[in-house]
C-alpha positions as CSV (number, residue, x, y, z in Angstrom):
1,X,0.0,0.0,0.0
2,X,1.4,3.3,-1.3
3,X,1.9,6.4,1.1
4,X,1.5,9.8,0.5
5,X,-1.7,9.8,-1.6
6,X,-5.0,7.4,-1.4
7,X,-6.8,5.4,-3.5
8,X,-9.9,6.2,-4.7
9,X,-12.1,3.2,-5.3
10,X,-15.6,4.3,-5.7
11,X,-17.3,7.5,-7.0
12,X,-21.0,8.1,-5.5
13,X,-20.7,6.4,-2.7
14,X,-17.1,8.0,-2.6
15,X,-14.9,5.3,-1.5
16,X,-11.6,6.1,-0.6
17,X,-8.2,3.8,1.5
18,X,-5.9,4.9,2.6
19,X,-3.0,4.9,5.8
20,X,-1.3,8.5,5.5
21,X,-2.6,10.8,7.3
22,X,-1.5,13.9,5.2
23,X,-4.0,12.9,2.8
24,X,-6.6,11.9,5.5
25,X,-6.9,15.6,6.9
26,X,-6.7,17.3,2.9
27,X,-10.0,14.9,2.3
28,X,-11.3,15.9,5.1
29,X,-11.1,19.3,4.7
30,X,-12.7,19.2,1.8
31,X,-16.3,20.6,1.0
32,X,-18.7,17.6,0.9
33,X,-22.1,16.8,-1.4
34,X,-22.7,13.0,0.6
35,X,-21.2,11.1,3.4
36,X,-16.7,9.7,2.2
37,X,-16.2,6.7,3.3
38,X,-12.9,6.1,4.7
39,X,-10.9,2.6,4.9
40,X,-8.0,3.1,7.2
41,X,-5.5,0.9,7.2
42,X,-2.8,0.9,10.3
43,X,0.8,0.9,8.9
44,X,2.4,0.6,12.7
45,X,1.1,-1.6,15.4
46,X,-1.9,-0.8,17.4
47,X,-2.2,-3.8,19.1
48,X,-2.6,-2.2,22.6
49,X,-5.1,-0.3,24.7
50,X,-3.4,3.1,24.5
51,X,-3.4,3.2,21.0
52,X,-6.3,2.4,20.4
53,X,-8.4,4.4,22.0
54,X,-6.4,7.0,20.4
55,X,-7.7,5.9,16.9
56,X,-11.3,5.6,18.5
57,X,-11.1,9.3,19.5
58,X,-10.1,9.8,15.7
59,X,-12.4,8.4,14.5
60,X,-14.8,10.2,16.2
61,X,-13.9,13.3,14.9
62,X,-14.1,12.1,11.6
63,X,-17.5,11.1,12.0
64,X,-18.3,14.9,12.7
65,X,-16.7,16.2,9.2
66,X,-18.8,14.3,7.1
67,X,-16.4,10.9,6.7
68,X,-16.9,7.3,7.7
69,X,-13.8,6.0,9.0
70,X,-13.4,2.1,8.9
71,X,-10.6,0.1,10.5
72,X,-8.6,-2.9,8.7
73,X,-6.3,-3.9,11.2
74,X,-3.3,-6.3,10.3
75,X,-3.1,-8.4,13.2
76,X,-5.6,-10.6,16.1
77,X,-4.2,-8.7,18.6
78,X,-5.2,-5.1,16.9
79,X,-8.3,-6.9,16.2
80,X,-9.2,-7.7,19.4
81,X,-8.6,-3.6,20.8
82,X,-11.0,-3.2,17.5
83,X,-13.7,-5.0,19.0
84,X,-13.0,-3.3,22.1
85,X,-13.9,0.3,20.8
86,X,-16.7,-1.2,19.1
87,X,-14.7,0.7,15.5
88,X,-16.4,-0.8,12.1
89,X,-14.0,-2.7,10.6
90,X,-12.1,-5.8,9.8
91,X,-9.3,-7.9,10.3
92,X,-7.3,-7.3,6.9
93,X,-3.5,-6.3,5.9
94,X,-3.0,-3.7,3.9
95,X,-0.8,-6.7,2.1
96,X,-3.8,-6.6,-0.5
97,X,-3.0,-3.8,-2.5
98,X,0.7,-5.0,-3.1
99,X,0.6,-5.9,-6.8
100,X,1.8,-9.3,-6.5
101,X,2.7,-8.9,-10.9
102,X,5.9,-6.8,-9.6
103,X,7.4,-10.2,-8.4
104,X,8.3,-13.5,-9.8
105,X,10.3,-16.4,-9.9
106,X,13.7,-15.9,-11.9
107,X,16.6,-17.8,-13.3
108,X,19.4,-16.6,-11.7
109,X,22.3,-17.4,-9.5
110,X,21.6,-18.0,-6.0
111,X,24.8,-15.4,-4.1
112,X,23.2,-15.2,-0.8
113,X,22.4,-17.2,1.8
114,X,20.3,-14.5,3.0
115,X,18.4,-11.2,2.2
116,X,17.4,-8.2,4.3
117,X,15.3,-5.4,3.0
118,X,15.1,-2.9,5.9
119,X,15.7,1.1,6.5
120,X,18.6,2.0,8.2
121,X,16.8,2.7,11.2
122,X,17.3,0.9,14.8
123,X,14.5,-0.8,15.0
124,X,15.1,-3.1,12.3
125,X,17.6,-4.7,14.2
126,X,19.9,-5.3,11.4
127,X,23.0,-6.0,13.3
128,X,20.8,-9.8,14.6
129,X,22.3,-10.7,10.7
130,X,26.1,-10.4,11.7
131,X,26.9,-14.3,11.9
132,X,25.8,-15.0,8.4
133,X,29.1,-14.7,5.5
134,X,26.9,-14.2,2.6
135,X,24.2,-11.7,3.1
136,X,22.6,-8.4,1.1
137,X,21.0,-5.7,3.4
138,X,18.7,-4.2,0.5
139,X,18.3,-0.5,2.7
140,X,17.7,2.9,2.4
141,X,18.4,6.1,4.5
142,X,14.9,7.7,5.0
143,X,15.2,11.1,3.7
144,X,17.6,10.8,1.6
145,X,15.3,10.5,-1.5
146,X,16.2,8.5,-4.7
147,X,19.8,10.4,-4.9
148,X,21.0,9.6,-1.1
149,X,23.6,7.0,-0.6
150,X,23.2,4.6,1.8
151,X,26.3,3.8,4.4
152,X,25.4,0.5,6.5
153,X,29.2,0.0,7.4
154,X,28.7,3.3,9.3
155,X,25.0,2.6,10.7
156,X,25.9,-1.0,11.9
157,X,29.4,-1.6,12.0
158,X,29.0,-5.7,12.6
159,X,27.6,-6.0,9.3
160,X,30.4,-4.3,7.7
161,X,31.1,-7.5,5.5
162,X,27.4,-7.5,3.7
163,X,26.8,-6.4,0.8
164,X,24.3,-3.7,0.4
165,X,23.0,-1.6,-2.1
166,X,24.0,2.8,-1.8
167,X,21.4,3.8,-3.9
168,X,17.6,3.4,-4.6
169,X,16.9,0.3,-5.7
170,X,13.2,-0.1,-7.6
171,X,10.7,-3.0,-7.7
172,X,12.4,-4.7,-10.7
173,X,16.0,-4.3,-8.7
174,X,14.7,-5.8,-5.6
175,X,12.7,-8.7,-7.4
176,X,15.6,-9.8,-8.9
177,X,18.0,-9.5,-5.6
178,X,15.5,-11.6,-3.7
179,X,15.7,-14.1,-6.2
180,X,19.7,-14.0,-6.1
181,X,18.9,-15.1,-2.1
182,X,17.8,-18.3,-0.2
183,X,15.6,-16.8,2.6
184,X,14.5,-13.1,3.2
185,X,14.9,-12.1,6.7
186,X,12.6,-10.0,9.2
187,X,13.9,-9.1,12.3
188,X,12.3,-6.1,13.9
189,X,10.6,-6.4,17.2
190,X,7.7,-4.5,16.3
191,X,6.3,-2.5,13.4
192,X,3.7,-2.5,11.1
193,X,2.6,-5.6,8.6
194,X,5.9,-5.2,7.2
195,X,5.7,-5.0,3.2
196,X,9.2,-7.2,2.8
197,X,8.2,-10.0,4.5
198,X,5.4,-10.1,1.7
199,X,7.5,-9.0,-1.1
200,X,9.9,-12.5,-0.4
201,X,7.2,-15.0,-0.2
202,X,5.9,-13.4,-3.5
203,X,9.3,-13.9,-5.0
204,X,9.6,-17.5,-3.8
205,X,11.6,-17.3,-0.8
206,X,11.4,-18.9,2.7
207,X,11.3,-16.6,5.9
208,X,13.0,-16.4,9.0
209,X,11.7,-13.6,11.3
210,X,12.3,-13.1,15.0
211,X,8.9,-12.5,17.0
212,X,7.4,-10.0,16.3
213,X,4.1,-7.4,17.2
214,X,2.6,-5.9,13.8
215,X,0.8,-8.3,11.7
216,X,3.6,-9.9,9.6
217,X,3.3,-13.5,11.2
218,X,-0.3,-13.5,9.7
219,X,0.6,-14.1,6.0
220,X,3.2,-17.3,7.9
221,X,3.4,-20.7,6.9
222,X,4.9,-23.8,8.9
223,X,6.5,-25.5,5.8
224,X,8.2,-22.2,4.6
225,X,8.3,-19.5,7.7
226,X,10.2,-19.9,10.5
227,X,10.2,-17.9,14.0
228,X,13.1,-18.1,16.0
229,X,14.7,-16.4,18.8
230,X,16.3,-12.8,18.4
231,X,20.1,-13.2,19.1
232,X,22.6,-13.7,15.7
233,X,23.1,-17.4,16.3
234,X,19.4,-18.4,16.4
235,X,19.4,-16.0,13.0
236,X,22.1,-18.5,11.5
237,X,20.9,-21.4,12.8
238,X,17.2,-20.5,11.7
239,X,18.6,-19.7,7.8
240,X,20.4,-22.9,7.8
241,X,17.3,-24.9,8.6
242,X,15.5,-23.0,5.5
243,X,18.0,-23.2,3.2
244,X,17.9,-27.0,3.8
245,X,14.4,-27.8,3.6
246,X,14.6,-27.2,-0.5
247,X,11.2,-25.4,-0.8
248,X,9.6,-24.7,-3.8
249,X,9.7,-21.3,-5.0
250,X,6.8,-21.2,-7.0
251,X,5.2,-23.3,-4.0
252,X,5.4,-20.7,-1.5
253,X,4.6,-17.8,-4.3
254,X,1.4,-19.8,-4.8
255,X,0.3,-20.5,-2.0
256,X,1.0,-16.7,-0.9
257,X,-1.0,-15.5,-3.7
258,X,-3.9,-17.9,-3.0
259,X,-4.1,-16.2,0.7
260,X,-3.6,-12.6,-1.0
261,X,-6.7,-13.5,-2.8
262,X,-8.9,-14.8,0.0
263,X,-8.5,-11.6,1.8
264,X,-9.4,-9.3,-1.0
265,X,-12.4,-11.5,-1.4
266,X,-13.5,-10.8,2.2
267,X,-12.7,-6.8,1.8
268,X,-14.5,-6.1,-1.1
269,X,-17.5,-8.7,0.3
270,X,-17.0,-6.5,3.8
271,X,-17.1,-3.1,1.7
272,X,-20.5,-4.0,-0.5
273,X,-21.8,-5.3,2.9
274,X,-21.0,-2.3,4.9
275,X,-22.2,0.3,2.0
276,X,-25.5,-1.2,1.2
277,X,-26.3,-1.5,5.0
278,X,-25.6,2.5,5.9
279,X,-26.7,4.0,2.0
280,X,-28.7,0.9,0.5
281,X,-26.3,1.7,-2.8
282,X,-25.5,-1.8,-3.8
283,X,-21.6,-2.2,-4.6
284,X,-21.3,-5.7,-6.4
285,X,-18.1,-7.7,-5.0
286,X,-17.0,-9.1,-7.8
287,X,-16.4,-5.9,-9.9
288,X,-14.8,-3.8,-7.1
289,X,-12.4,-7.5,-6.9
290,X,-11.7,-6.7,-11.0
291,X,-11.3,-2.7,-10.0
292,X,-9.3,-2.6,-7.1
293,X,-6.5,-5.5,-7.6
294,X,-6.4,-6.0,-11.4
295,X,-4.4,-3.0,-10.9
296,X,-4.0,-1.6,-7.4
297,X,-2.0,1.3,-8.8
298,X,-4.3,2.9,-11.1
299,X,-6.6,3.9,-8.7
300,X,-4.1,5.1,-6.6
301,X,-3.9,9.3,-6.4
302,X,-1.1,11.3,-5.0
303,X,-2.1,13.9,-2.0
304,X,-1.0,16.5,-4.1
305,X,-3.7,16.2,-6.6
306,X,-6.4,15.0,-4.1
């Protein structure tokens, strides 16, 4: 799911999603004919009482500007503080609007045992990856833009021997340095669902990921994800197991895929339901399935021109 901008998915009913909040307030400061209805999605963890009731008190101030905020949250926990508030919503990651056509399974060279596509930010945790030889840290320095270099030698000195990338590196880039690697790594402690941990199992790898509070274990399989504890050894150990189970790229694309789609089927079923109840406009789910994810981009518009 894209920041900095929203996506509009229906006119009259106005449907729009979103998870930035620039573009949250711009739509809401706009002059309104009929009721927007707003599909938030969380991009950090709300999984706790605090927070949530933050996001309730939101929400009610967005009631009294002419929007209908709905909640998607990304993990059981966040659900459960959902059901708390008594907030509309649903249990569903913003994963669905990741176009899974900008990934695939390639024929190259396998030069890592391991990839990790993370900011150069602390709470990524990078440094848990110093006991593996052959790894890429696929980063970039936030606010740098497109023309910042990265330095991870400087940021996290133990991973001084990985490779990394010092400039932007775009979808095609990172498809194809995923499929140069065994298992994609995810080793923050807490965050949001976590777009990489997708963007591997779309690309056919395996997973190891430290525990975690955010919503990226949902998406998890047994046969090709694998928890472990967060200290470099259990890291290595944990890769090692992976790299000798042998999976099935296109196994663990497919299957990843197959779970994509059962959660878009429940959000556009969820959004026709949800509509027709409060506006008796009927919203048919198949269509808004063809309109939203055929090509989750198009509909997507930048704040600037909201």
């Amino acid at each position: 799911m894209l920041f900095h901008g929203a996506y509009i998915l229906h006119e009259n009913p106005r449907i729009v999603s979103l998870w930035d909040d620039v573009a949250l307030q711009k739509i809401a400061s706009q002059p309104k004919k009929h009721d927007t209805y707003c599909l938030l999605h969380l991009p950090w963890n709300h999984g706790n009482f605090q927070k949530m009731l933050r996001k309730k008190l939101f929400f009610s101030q967005l009631s009294g500007k002419g929007l209908m905020p709905v909640m998607f949250t990304n993990s059981k926990k966040e659900e459960s503080y959902r059901k708390l508030f008594r907030i509309p919503g649903l249990q569903c990651s913003a994963y669905i609007y990741t176009d899974e056509k900008d990934y695939g399974i390639l024929s190259v060279d396998k030069k890592y045992d391991a990839v990790y596509a993370a900011q150069l930010m602390p709470f990524k945790r990078i440094e848990l990856a110093k006991e593996l030889n052959k790894v890429f840290v696929l980063t970039y320095t936030p606010g740098a833009g497109k023309s910042g270099e990265n330095d991870l030698p400087s940021f996290c000195p133990a991973m001084k021997h990985a490779d990394y990338n010092k400039t932007w590196v775009d979808h095609i880039g990172k498809n194809r340095l995923f499929n140069q690697s065994q298992v994609g790594l995810c080793l923050s402690k807490e965050e949001g669902p976590m777009l990489a941990s997708l963007e591997y199992m779309l690309s056919g790898l395996p997973v190891v990921s430290t525990e975690s509070e955010g919503g990226r274990e949902e998406y998890y399989d047994k046969e090709y994800c694998l928890i472990v504890n967060d200290n470099p050894t259990a890291i290595r150990k944990g890769v090692e197991e992976m790299i000798a189970r042998q999976i099935d790229p296109n196994y663990i694309r497919e299957k990843t895929i197959a779970k994509l789609n059962q959660d878009r089927q429940r959000y556009v079923e969820f959004i026709s339901d949800y509509v027709r109840k409060n506006s008796h406009v009927i919203l048919d789910p198949s269509e808004l399935m063809h309109q939203i994810f055929d090509k989750p981009k198009n509909s997507f518009i930048p704040v600037d021109k909201l």
